[in-house]
MARVEX-574122 format. One line per 8 residues: their letters; for each residue z, y, x of N, C-alpha, C. Coordinates in nm, 3 decimals. Atoms other than C-alpha are relative to their C-alpha. Layout:
<atoms>
a> Z,Y,X,Z,Y,X,Z,Y,X ~ ...;
</atoms>
This chain:
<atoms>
xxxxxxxx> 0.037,-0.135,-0.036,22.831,-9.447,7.208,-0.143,0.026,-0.044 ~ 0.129,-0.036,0.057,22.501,-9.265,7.048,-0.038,0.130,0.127 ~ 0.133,-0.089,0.011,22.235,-9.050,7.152,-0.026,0.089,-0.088 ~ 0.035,-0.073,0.087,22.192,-8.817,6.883,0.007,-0.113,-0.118 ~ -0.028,0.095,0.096,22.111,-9.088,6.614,-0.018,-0.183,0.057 ~ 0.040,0.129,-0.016,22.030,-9.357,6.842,0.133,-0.037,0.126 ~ -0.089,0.055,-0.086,22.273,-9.608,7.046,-0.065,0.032,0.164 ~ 0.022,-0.004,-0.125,22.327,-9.563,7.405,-0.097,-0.080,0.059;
xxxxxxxx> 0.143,0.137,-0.053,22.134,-9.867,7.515,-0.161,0.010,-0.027 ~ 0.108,-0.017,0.023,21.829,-9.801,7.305,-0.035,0.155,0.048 ~ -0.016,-0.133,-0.053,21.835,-9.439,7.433,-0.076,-0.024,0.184 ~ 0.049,0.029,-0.121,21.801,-9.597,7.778,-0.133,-0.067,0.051 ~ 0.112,0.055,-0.001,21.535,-9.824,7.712,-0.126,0.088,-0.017 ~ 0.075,-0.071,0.025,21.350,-9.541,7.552,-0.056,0.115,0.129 ~ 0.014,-0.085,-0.079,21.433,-9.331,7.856,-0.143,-0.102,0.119 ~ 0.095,0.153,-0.014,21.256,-9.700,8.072,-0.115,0.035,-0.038;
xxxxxxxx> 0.138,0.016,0.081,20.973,-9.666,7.867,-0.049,0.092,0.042 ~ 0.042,-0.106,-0.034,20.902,-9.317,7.928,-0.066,0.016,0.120 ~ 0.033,-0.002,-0.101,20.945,-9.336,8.259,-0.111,-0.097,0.115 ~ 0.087,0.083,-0.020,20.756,-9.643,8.341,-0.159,0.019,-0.052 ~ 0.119,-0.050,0.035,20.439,-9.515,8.112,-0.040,0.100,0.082 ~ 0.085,-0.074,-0.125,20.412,-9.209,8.346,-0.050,-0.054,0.085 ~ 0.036,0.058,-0.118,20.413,-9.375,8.630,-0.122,-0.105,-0.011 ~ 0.225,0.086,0.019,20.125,-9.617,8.535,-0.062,0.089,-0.023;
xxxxxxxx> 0.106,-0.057,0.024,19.958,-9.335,8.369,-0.066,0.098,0.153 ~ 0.010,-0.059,-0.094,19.995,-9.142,8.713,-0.098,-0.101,0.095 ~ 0.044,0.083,-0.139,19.918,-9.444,8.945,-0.168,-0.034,-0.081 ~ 0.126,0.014,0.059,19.578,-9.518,8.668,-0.139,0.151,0.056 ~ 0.052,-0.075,-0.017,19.509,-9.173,8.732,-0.063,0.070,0.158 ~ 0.038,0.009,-0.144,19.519,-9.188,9.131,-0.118,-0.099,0.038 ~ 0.112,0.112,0.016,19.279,-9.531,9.084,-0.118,0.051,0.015 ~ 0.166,-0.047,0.069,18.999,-9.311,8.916,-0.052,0.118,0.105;
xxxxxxxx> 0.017,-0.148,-0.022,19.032,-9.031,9.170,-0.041,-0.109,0.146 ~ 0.009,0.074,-0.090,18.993,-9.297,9.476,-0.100,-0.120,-0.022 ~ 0.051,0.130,0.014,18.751,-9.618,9.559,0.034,-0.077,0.116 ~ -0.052,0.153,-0.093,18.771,-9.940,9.716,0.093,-0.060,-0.070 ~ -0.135,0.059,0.005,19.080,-10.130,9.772,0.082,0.070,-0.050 ~ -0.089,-0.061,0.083,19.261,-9.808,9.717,0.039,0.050,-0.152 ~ 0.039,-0.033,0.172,19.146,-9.764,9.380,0.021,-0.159,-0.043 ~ -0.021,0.139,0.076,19.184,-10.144,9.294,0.196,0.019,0.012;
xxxxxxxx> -0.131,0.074,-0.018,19.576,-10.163,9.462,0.068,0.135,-0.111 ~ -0.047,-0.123,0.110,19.635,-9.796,9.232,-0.041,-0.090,-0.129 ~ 0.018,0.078,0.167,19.466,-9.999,8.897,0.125,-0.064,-0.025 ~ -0.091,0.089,-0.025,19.676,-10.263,8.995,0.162,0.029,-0.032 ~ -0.133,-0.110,0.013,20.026,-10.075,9.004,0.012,0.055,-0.120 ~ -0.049,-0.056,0.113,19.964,-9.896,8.707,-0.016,-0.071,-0.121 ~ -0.025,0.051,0.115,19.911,-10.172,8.482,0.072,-0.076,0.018 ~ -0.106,0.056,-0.011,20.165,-10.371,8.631,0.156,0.112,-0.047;
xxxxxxxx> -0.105,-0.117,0.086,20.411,-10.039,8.553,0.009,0.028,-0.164 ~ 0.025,-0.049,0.160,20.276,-9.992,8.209,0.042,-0.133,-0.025 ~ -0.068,0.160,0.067,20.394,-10.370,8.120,0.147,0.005,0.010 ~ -0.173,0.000,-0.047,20.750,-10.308,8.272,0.008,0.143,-0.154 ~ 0.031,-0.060,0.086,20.679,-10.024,7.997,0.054,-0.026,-0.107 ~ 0.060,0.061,0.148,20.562,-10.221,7.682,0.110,-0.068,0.019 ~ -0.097,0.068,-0.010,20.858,-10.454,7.781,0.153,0.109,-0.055 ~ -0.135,-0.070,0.079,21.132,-10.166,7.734,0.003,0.010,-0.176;
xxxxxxxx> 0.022,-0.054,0.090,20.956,-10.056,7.442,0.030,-0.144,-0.137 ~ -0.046,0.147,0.118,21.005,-10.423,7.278,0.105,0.010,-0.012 ~ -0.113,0.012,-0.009,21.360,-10.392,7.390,0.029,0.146,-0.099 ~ -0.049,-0.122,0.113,21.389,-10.036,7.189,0.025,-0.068,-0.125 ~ 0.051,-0.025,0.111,21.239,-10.113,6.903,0.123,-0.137,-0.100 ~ -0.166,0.107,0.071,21.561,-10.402,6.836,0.062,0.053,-0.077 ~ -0.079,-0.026,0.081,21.710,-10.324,6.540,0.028,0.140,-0.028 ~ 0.006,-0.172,-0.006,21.613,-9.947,6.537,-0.131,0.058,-0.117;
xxxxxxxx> 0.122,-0.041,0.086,21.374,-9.774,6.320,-0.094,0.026,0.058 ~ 0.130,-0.018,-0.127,21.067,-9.824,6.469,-0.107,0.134,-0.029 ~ 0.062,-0.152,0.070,20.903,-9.486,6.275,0.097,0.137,0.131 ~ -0.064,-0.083,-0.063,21.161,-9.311,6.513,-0.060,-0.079,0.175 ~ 0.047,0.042,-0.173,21.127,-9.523,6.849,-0.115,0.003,0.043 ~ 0.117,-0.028,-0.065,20.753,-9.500,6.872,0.031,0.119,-0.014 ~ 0.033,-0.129,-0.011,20.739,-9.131,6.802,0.117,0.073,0.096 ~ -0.108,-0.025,-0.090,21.061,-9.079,7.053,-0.147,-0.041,0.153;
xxxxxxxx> 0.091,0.091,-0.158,20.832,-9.371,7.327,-0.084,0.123,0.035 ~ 0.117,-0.060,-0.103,20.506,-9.217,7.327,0.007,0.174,-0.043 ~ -0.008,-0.109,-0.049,20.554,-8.872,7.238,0.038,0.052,0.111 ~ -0.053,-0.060,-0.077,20.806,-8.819,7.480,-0.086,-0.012,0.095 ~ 0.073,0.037,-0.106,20.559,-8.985,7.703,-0.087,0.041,0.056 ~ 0.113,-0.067,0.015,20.262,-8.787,7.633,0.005,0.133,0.011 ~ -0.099,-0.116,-0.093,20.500,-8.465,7.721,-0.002,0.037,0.113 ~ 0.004,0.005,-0.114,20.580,-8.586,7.999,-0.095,-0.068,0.109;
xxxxxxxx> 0.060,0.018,-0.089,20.279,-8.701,8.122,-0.076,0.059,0.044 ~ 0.068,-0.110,-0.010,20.095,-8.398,8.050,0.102,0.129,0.126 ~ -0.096,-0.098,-0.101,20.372,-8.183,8.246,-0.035,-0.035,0.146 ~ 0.039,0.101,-0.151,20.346,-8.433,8.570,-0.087,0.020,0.043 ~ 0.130,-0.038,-0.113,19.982,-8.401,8.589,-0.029,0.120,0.031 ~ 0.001,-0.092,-0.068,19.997,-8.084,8.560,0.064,0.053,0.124 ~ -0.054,-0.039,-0.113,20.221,-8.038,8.856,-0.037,-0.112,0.123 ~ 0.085,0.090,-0.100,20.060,-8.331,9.058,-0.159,0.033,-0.005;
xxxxxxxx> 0.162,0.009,-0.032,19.684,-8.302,8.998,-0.016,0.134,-0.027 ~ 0.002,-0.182,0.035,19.714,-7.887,8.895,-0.115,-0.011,-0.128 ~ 0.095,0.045,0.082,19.527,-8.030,8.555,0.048,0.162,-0.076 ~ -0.017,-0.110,0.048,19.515,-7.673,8.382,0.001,-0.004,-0.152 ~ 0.017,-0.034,0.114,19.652,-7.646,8.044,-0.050,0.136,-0.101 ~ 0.037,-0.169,0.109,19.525,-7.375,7.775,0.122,0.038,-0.062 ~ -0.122,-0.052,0.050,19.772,-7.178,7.609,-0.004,-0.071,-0.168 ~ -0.054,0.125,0.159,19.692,-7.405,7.226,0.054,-0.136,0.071;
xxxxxxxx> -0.037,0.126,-0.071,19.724,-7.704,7.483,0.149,-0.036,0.006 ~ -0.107,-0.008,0.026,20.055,-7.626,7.576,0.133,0.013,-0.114 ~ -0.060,0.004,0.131,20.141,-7.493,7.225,0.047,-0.161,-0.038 ~ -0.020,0.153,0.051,20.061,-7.846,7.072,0.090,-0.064,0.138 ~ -0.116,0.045,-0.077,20.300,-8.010,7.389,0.099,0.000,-0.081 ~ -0.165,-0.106,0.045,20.595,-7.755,7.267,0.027,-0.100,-0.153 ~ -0.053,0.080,0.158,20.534,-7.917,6.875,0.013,-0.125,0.024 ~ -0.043,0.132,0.024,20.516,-8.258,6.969,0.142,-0.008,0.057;
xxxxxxxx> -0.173,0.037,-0.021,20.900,-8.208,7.131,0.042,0.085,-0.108 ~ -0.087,-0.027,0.141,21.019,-7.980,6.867,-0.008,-0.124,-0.117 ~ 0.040,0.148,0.112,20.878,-8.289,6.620,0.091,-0.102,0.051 ~ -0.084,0.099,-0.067,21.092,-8.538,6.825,0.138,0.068,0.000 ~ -0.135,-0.093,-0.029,21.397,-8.294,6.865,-0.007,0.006,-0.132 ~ -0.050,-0.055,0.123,21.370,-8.228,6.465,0.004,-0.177,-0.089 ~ -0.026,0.181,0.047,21.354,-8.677,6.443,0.117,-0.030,0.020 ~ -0.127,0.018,-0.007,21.688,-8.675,6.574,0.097,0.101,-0.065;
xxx> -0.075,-0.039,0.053,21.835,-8.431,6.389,0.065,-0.075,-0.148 ~ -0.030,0.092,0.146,22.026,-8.588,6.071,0.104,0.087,-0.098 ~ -0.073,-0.109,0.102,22.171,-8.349,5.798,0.037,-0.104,-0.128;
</atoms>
């Protein structure tokens, strides 16, 4: 079963990856906003998440075109991590800000297309 051009499995891993990079980038980003302990056990968390991460992202990149699986990983990642903070920390995008977002998924949405 595929994904657009990619197998189910690597599809999932990619999804893994995604989701695991927010979440460190989120829990990195709670770290910096906090001190003490709470800011060490937030560091802590989000680079232990971002490894569970880098680990899918090894598992993608198996026998796949890796020109497609990074720009699938961290775009999608960088999407969705910009979306998140904006709706967790109210980080205010500009209207080119958002633009550039919109192209880096049309750019990923026009990687899976195959004519």
């Amino acid at each position: 079963m595929k994904i657009g051009t990619i197998p189910l499995p690597t599809a999932l891993f990619v999804a893994g990856f995604v989701a695991f990079w927010v979440n460190g980038g989120l829990c990195l980003k709670m770290a910096a906003e906090r001190s003490g302990w709470a800011a060490f056990g937030f560091f802590a968390a989000g680079n232990a998440i971002g490894f569970c991460g880098t680990v899918l992202l090894t598992l993608a990149l198996r026998g796949q075109n890796p020109n497609v699986i990074y720009a699938l990983c961290h775009g999608l990642g960088f999407c969705v991590l910009q979306v998140a903070s904006y709706f967790l920390f109210k980080v205010a995008l500009s209207p080119p800000q958002w633009l550039g977002v919109s192209l880096i998924t049309a750019g990923i949405v026009c990687l899976q297309l195959r004519y």
